[in-house]
N, C-alpha and C positions, 0 to 999 in steps of 0.2 A: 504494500500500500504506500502511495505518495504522502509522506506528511507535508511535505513544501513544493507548490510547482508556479511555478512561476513563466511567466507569458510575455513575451514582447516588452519586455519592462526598458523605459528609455526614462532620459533626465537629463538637463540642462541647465548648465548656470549662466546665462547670460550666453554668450557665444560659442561657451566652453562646454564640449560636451559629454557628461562623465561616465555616462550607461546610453548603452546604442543598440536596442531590439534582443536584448539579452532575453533567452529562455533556459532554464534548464528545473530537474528535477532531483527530489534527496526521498528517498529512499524509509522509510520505518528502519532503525536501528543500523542505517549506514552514518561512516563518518567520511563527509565528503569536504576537500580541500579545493580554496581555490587560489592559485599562487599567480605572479608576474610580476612585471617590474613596476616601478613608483608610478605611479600617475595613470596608472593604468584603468580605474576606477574600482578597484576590490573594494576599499572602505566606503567609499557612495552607496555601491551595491548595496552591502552591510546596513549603512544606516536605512536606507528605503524600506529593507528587510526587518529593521527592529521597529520601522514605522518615527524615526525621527526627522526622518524625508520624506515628502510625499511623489511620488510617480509624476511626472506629465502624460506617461501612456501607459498601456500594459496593464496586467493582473497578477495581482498573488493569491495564491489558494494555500491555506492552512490547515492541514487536516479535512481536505475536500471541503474547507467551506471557504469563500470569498471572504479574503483580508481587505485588499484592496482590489479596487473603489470601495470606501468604508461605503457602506451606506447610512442614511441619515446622521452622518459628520460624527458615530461612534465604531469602536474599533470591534471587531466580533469576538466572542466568547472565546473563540482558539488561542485571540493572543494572550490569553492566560496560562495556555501549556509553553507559551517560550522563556527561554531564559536568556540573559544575557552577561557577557563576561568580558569586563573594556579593557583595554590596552591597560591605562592606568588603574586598573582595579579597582577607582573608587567606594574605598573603603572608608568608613567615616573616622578618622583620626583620634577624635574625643571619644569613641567607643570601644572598647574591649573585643576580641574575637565575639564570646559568647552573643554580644547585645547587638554588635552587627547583624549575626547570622540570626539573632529573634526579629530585628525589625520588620522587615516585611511579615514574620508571621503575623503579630502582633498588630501593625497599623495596617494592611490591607486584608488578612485570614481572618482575624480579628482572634486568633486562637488562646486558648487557656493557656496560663502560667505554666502548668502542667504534661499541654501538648506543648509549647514551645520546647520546656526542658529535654524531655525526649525525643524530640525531632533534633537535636542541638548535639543531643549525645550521640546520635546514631551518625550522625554524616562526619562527627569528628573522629568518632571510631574507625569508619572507613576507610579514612583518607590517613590514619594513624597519627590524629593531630589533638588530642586528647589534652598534654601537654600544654598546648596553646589558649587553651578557653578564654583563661584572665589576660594574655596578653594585649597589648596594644598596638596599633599598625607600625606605628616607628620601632616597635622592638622585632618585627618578622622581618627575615628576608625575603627577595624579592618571587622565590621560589613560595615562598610561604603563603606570602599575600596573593599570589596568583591562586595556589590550592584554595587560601578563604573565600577568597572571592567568587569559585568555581561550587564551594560548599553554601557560599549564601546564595546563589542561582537555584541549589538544588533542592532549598528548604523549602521552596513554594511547590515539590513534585511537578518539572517541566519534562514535557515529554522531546522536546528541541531545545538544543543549546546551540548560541551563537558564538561565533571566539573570535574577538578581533589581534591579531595578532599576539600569541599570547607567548611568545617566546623573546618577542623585542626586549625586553628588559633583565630576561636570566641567564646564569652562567651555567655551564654545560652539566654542573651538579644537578641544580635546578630544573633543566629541559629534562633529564632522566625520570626527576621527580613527577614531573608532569607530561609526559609519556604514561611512564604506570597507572596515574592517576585518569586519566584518557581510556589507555587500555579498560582498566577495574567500569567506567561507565559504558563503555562500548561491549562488554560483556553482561551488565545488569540490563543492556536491549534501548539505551538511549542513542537518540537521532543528532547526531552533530556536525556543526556546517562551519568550519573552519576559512579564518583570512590570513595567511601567511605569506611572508618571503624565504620562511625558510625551508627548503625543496625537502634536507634531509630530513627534518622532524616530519614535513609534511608525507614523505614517504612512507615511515615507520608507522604513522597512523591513521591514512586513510585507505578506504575505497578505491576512489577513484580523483582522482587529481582535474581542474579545469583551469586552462589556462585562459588567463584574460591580458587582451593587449588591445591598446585604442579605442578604450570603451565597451569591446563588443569582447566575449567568450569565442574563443577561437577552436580549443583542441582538447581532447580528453583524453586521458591515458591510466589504462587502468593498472593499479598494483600492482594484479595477480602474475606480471607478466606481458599480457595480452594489451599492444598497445594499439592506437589508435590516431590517425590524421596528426600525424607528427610530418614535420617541415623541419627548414634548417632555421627558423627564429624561435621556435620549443626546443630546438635541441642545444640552439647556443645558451637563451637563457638557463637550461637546466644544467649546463658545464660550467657557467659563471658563476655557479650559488652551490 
């Protein structure tokens, strides 16, 4: 089943144009990557996809229901299964692990004391960050805060996670850490749609790789092996990175 399929989707900022008739599909319980070079419009993409952009053309369907065009200027019930996980992980600074990862229980689930605590405990288990609860953002590394942040997506139970580049900020300890941590979700059967530059991580954790150059999605190449509409500007950028 499609959880994300996406149609024709274009966008324009003034003369510049950042998404150009882009279509493609993800998969229930795939992690699909899409990598290229700067300016290529992966993050555009991304934000239209978390709904912080609006489209000038095109459709998104989320779990077979129309995202966009919202209708009557509200977002659909679906975009409560997504999650999202930013570059800088805004994590709120003045808060501890533990009260980050309640918030959204809290102010949008509206959940008991009780459910928070358990839900709080279980995802710090997971991820073997248990240790962490009391601390505070300035005391984690950048590895760390990348896992909270990926832990406070998953308090809300999203069936989609989004990941904007989520290795720009860690060192190769880190990326390991968060590999596994990838892995353990893509085995519990979550749907993940990663934005990266980096080819190697993006290797080791996807499906199937989509290259974007000049706005438009160009070439797909699958992991297994089995590649696909490869040329000589997929094959340079992927020996340059």
């Amino acid at each position: 089943m499609n959880v994300l399929k996406v149609n024709h989707l274009s966008k324009a900022f003034g003369e510049t144009i950042a998404c150009r008739n882009v279509s493609f599909t993800l998969d229930e319980g795939e992690t699909l990557t899409i990598i290229g070079p700067s300016g290529s419009g992966k993050s555009t993409l991304l934000r239209l996809l978390m709904g912080l952009e609006n489209p000038d053309s095109g459709e998104i369907e989320l779990f077979q229901e129309v995202y966009y065009p919202f209708k009557k200027r509200a977002k659909p019930s679906s975009y409560q299964k997504i999650g999202f996980i930013f570059q800088e992980f805004n994590l709120f600074d003045h808060l501890n692990v533990e009260d980050n990862m309640k918030l959204a229980l809290k102010v949008v689930q509206k959940k008991s004391k009780e459910e928070q605590n358990k839900r709080v405990k279980h995802l710090l288990a997971m991820l073997d960050l248990e240790n962490k609860r009391t601390s505070y953002p300035s005391q984690l590394s950048g590895g760390q805060k990348q896992r909270i942040a990926i832990l406070r997506a998953l308090a809300l139970e999203p069936k989609l996670l989004l990941l904007d580049e989520p290795t720009s900020a860690l060192d190769v300890e880190s990326i390991e850490d968060l590999i596994n941590a990838l892995q353990l979700l893509k085995k519990d059967g979550y749907s993940l749609l990663i934005v990266t530059h980096d080819i190697e991580f993006a290797k080791r954790v996807s499906s199937r790789l989509l290259f974007m150059e000049n706005a438009q999605i160009h070439y797909e190449v699958q992991i297994d092996g089995k590649k696909s509409m490869m040329d000589e500007r997929l094959l340079k950028f992927l020996k340059k990175n």
